[in-house]
ROBA-611946 format. One line per 10 residues: number of its first residue (from 1); their letters; for each residue x, y, z of N, C-alpha, C, O, CB. Coordinates in pm, 1 decimal, always signed. Glycine has a CB too. Layout:
NUM) A) X,Y,Z,X,Y,Z,X,Y,Z,X,Y,Z,X,Y,Z ~ ...
! end
This chain:
1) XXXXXXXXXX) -5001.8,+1420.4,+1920.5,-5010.9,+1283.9,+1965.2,-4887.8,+1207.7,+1915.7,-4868.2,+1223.3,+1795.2,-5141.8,+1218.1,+1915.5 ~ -4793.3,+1123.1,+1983.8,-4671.8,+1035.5,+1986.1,-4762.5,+946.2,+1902.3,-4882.5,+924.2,+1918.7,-4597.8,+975.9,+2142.3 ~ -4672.2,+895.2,+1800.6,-4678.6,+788.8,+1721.8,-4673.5,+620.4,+1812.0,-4619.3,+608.1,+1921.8,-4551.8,+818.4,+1618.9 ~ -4702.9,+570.2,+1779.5,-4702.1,+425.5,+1897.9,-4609.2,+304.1,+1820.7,-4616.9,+274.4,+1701.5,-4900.8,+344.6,+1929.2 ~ -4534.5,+252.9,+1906.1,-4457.2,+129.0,+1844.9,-4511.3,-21.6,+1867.1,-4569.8,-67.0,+1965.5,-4314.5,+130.7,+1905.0 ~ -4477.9,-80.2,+1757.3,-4577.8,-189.7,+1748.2,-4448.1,-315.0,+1771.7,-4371.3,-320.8,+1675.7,-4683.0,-190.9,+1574.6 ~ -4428.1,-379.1,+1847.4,-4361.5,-491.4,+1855.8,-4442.1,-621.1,+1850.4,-4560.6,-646.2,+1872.5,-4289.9,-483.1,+1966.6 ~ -4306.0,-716.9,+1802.5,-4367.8,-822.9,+1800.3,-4236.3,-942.0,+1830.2,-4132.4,-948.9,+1764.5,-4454.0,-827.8,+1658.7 ~ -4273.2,-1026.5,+1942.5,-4122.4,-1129.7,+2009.9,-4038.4,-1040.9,+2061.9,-3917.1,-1061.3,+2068.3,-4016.0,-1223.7,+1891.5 ~ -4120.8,-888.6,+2121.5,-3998.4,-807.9,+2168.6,-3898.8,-748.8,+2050.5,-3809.9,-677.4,+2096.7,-3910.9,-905.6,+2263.9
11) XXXXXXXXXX) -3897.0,-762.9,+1924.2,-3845.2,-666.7,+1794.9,-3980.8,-571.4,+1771.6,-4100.4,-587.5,+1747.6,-3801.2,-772.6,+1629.3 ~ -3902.5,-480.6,+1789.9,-4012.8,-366.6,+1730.7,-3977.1,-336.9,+1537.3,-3880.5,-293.9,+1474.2,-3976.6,-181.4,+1844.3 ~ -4120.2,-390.0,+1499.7,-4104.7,-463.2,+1350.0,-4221.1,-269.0,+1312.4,-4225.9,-246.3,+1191.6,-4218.4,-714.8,+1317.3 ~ -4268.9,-198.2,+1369.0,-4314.7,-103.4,+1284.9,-4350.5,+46.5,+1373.9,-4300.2,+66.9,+1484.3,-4443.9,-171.8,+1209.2 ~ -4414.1,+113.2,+1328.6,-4512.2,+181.4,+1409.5,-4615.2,+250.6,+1336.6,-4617.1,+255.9,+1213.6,-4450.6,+272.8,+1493.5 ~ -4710.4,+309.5,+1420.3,-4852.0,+305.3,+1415.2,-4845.1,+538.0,+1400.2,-4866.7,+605.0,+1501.2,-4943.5,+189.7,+1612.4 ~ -4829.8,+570.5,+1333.9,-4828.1,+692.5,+1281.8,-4961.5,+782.6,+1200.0,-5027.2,+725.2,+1113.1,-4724.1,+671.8,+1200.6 ~ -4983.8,+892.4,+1229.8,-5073.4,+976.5,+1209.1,-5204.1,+1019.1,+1274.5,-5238.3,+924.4,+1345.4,-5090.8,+951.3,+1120.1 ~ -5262.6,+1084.2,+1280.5,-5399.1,+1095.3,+1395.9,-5524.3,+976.5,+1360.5,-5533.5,+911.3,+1256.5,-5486.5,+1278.2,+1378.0 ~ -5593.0,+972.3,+1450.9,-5666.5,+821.8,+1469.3,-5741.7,+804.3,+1368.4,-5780.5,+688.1,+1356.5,-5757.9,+796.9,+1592.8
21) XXXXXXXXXX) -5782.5,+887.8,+1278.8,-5906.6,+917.3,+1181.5,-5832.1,+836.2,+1037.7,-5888.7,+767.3,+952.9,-5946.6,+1124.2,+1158.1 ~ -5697.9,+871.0,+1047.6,-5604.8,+834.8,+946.5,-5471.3,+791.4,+946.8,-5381.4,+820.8,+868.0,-5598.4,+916.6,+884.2 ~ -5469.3,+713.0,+1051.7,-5308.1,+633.2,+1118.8,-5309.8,+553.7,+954.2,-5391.7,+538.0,+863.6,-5323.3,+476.8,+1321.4 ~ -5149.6,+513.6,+985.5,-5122.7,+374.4,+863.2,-5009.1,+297.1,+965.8,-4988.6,+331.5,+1082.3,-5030.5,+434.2,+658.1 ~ -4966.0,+226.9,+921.5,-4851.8,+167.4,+934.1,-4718.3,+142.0,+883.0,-4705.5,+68.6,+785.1,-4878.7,+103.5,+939.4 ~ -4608.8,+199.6,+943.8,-4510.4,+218.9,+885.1,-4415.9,+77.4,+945.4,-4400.1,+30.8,+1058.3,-4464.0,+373.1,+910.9 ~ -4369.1,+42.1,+819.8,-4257.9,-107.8,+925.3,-4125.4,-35.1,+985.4,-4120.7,+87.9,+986.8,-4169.1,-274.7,+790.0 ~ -4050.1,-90.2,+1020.2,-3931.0,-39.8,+1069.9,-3840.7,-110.8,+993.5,-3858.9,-232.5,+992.5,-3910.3,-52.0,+1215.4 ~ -3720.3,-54.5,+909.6,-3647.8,-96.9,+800.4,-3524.5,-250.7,+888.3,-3490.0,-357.9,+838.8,-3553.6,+77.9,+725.4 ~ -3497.8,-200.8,+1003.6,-3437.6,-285.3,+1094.2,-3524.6,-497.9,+1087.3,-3469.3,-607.0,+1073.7,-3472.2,-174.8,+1266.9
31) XXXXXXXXXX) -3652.3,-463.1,+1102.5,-3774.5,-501.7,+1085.2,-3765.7,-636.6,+990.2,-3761.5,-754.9,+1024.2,-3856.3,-382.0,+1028.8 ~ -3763.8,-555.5,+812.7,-3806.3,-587.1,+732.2,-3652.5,-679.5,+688.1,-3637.3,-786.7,+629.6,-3878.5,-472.0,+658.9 ~ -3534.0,-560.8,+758.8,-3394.7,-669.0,+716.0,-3383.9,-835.2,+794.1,-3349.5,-945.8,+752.5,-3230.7,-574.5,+777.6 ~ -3422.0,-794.1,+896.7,-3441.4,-935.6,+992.7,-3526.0,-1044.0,+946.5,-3477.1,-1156.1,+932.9,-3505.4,-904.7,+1129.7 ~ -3661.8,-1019.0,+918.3,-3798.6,-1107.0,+875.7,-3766.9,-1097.9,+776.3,-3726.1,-1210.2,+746.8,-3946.6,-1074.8,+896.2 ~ -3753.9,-1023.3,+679.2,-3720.3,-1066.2,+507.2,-3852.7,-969.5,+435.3,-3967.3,-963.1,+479.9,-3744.6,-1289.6,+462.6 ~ -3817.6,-923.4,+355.2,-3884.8,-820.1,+188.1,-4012.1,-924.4,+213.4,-4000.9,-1046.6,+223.2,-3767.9,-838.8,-38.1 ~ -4143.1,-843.3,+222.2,-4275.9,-905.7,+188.3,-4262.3,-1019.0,+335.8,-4313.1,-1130.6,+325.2,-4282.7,-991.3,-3.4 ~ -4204.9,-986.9,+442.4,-4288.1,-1127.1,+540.5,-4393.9,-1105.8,+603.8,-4426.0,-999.2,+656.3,-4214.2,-1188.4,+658.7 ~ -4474.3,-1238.9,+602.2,-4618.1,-1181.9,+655.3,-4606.9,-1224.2,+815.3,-4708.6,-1267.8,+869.3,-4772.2,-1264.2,+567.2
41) XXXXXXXXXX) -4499.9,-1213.4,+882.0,-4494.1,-1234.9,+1068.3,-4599.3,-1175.3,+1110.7,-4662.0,-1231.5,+1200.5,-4363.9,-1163.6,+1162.3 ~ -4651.5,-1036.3,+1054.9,-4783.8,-976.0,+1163.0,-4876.4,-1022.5,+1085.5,-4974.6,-1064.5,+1146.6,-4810.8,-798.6,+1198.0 ~ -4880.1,-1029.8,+975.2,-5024.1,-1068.3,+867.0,-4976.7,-1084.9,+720.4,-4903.9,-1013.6,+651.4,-5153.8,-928.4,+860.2 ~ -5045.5,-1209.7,+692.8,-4993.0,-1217.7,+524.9,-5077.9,-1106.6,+444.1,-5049.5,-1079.5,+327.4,-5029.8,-1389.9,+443.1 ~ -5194.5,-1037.6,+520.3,-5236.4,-893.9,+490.7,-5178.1,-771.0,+497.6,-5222.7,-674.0,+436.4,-5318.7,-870.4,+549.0 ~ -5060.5,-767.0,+583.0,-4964.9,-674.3,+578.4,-4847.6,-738.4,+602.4,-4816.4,-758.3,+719.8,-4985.2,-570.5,+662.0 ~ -4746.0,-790.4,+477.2,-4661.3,-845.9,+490.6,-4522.5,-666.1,+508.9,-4545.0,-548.3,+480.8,-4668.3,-976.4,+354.6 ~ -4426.0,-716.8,+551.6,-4323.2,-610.3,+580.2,-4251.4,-566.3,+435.6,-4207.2,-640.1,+347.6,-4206.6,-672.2,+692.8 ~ -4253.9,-466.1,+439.9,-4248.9,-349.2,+267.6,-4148.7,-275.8,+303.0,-4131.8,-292.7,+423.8,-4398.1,-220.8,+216.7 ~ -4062.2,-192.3,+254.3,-3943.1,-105.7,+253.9,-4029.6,+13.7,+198.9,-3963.3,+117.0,+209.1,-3801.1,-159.5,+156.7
51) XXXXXXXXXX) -4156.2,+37.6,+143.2,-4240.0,+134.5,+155.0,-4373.1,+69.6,+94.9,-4385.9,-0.2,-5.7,-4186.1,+263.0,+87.5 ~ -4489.9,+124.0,+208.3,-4599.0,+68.5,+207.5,-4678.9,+87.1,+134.3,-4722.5,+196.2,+170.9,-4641.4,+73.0,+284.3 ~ -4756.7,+45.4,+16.8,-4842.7,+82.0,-72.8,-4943.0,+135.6,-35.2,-4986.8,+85.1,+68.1,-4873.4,+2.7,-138.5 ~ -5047.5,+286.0,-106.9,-5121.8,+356.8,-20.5,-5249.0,+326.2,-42.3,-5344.5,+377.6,+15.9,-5101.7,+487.0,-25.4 ~ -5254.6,+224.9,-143.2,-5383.0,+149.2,-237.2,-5410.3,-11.2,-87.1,-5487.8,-105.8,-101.2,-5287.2,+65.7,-479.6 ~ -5337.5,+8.8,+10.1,-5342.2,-90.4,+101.9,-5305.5,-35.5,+205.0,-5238.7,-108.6,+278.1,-5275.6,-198.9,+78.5 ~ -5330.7,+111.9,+256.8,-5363.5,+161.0,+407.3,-5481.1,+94.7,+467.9,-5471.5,+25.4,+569.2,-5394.0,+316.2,+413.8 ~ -5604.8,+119.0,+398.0,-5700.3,+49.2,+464.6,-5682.5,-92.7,+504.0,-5726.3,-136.3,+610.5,-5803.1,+57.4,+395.0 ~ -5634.4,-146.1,+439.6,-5606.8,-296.9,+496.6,-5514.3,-312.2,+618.2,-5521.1,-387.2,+715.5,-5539.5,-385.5,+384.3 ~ -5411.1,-202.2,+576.7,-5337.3,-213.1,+708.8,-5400.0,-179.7,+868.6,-5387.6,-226.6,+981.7,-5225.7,-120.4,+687.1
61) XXXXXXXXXX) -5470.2,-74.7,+805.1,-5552.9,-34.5,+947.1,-5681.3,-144.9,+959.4,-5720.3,-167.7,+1073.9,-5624.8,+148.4,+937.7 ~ -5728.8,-193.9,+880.8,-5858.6,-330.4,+962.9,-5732.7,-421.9,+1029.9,-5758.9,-468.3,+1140.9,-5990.9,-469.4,+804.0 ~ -5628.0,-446.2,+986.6,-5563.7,-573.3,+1057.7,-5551.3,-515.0,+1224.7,-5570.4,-586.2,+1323.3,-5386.1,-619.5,+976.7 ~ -5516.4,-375.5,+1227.5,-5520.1,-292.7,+1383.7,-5605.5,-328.3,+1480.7,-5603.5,-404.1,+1577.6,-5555.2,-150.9,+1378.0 ~ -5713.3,-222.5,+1408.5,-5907.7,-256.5,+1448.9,-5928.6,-366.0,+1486.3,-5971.3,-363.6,+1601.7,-6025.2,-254.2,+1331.7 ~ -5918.8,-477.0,+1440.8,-5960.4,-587.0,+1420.0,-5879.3,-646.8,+1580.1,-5951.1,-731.0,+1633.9,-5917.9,-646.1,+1255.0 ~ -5754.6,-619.0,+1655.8,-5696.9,-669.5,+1763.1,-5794.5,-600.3,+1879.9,-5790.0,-628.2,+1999.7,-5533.7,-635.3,+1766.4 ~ -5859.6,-529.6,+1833.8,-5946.1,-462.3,+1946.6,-6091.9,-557.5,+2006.4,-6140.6,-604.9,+1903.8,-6002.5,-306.9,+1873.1 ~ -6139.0,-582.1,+2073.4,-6274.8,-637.3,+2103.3,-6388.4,-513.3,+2015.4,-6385.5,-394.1,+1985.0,-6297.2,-646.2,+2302.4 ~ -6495.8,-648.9,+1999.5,-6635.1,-575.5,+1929.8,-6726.5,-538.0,+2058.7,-6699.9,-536.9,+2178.9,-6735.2,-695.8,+1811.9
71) XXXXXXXXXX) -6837.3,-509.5,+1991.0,-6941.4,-493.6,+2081.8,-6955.7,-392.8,+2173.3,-6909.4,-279.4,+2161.4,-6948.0,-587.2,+2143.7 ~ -7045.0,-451.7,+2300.2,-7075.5,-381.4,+2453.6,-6866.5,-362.8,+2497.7,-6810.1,-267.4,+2551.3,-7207.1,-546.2,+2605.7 ~ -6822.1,-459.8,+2460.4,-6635.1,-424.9,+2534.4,-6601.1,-320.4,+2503.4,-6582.7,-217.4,+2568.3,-6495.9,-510.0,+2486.1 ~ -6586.9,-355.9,+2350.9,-6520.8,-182.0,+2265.1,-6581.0,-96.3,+2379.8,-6514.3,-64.0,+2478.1,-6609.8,-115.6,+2060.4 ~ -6720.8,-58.5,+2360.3,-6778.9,+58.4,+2411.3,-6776.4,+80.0,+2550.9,-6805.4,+187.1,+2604.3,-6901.9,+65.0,+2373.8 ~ -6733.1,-47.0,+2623.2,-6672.3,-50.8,+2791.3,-6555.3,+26.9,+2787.2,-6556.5,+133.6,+2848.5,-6624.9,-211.1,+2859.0 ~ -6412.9,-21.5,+2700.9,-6325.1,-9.2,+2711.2,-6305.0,+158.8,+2655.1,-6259.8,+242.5,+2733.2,-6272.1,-123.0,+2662.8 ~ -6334.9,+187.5,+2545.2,-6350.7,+322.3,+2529.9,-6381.4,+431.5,+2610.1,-6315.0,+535.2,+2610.3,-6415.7,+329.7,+2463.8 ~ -6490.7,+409.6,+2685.5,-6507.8,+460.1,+2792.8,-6433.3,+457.2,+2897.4,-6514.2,+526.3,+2959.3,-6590.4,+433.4,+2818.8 ~ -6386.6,+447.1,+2940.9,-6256.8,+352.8,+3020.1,-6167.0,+432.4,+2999.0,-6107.1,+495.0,+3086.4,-6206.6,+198.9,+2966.9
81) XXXXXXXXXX) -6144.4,+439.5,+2859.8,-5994.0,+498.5,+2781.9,-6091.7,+697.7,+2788.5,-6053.1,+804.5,+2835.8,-5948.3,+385.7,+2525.8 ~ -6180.5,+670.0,+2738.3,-6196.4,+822.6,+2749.3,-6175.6,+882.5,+2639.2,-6114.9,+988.7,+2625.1,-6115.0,+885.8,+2839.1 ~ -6236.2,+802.1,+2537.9,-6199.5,+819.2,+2360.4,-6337.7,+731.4,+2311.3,-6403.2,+641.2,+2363.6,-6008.3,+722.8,+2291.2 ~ -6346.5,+804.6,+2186.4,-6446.3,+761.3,+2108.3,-6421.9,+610.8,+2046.2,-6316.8,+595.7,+1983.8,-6463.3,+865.4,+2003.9 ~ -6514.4,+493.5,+2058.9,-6486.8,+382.5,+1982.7,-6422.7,+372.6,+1858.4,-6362.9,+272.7,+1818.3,-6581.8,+333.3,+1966.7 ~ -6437.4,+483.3,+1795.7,-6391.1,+432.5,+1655.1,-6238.7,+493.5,+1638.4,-6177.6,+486.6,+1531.7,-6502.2,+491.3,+1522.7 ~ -6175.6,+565.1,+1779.2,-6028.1,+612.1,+1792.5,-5964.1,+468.1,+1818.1,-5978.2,+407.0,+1924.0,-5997.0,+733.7,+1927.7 ~ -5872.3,+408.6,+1677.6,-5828.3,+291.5,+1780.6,-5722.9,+325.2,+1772.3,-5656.1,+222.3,+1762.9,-5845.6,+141.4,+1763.0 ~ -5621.6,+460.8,+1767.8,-5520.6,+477.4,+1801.0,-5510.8,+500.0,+1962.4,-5423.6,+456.7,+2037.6,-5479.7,+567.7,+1720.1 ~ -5618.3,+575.6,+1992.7,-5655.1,+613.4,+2137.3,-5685.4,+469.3,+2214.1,-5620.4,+442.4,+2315.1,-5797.9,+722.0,+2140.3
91) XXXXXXXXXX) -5758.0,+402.8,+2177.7,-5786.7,+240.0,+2212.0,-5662.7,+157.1,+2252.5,-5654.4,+86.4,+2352.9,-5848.2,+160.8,+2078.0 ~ -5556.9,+179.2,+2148.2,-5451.3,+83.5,+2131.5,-5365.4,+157.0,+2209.8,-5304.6,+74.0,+2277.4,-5401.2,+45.9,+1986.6 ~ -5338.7,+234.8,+2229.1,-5230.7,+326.9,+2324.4,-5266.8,+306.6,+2499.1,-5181.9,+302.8,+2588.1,-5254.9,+520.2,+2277.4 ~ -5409.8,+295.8,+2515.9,-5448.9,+221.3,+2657.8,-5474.0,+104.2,+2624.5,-5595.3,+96.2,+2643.5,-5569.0,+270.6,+2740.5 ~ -5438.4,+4.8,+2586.1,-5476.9,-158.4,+2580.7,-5388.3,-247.8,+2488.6,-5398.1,-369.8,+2501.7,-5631.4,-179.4,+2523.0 ~ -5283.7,-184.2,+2376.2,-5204.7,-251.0,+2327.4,-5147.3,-323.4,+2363.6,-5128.1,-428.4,+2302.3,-5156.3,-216.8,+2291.1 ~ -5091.0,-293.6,+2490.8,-5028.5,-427.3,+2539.5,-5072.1,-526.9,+2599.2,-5003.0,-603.3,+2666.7,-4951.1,-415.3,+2605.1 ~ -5200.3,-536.4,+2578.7,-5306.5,-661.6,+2607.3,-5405.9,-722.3,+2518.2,-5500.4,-796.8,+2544.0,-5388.3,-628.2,+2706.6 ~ -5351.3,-660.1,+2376.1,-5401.8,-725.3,+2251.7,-5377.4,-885.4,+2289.4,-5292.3,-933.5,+2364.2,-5313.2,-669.2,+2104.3 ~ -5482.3,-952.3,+2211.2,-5434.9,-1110.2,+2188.0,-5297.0,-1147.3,+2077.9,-5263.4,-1080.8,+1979.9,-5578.9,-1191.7,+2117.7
101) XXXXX) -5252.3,-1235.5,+2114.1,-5117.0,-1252.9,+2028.5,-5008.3,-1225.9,+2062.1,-4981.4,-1214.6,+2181.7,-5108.9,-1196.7,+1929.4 ~ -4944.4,-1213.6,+1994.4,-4824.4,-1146.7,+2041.0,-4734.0,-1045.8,+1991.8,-4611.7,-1034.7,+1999.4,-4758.5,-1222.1,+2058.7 ~ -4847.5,-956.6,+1925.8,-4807.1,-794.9,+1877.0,-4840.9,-771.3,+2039.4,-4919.9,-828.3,+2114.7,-4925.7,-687.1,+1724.0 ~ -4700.9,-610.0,+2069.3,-4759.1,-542.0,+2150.6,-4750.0,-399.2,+2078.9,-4678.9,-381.1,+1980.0,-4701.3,-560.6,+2287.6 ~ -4815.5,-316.0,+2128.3,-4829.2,-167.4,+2099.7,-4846.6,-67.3,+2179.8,-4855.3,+47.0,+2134.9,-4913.5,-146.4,+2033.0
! end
């Protein structure tokens, strides 16, 4: 499975790496020189790091999850996608670019 790139204003500030069970988030060093050491542009929960602390993967991945719809949708859209609800690498790879905001993925 291709790793997925996460933009944001059209700069691609990270990407979304490892299988769905255990993705993290990696920033893109380009990224972190532009926005600045520690900026929180995607989340003051995952501010941009030159290497990501592993005591704060999980956090990085709820800020992901969390761009996805709950409920009866998730389980529309999953279906849809043809992946289990709780794949939100699989989720985000058919629907990233229709997250709310203005991350795309």
């Amino acid at each position: 499975m291709a790793d997925l790139v996460v933009e944001l204003y059209g700069t691609r500030v990270g990407m979304l790496v490892g299988p769905w069970r255990t993705f993290d988030f990696l920033p893109e060093p380009a990224a972190v020189e532009r926005f600045g050491l520690d900026s929180p542009i995607l989340s003051v929960s995952i501010p941009l790091v030159a290497a990501p602390v592993r005591a704060r993967k999980e956090r990085r991945r709820n800020f992901f999850r969390e761009l996805l719809p709950e409920g009866r949708m998730l389980s529309r859209l999953a279906q849809e996608a043809a992946v289990p609800e709780q794949d939100v690498i699989g989720l985000l790879r058919a629907y990233g670019r229709d997250v709310a905001g203005a991350v795309q993925i």
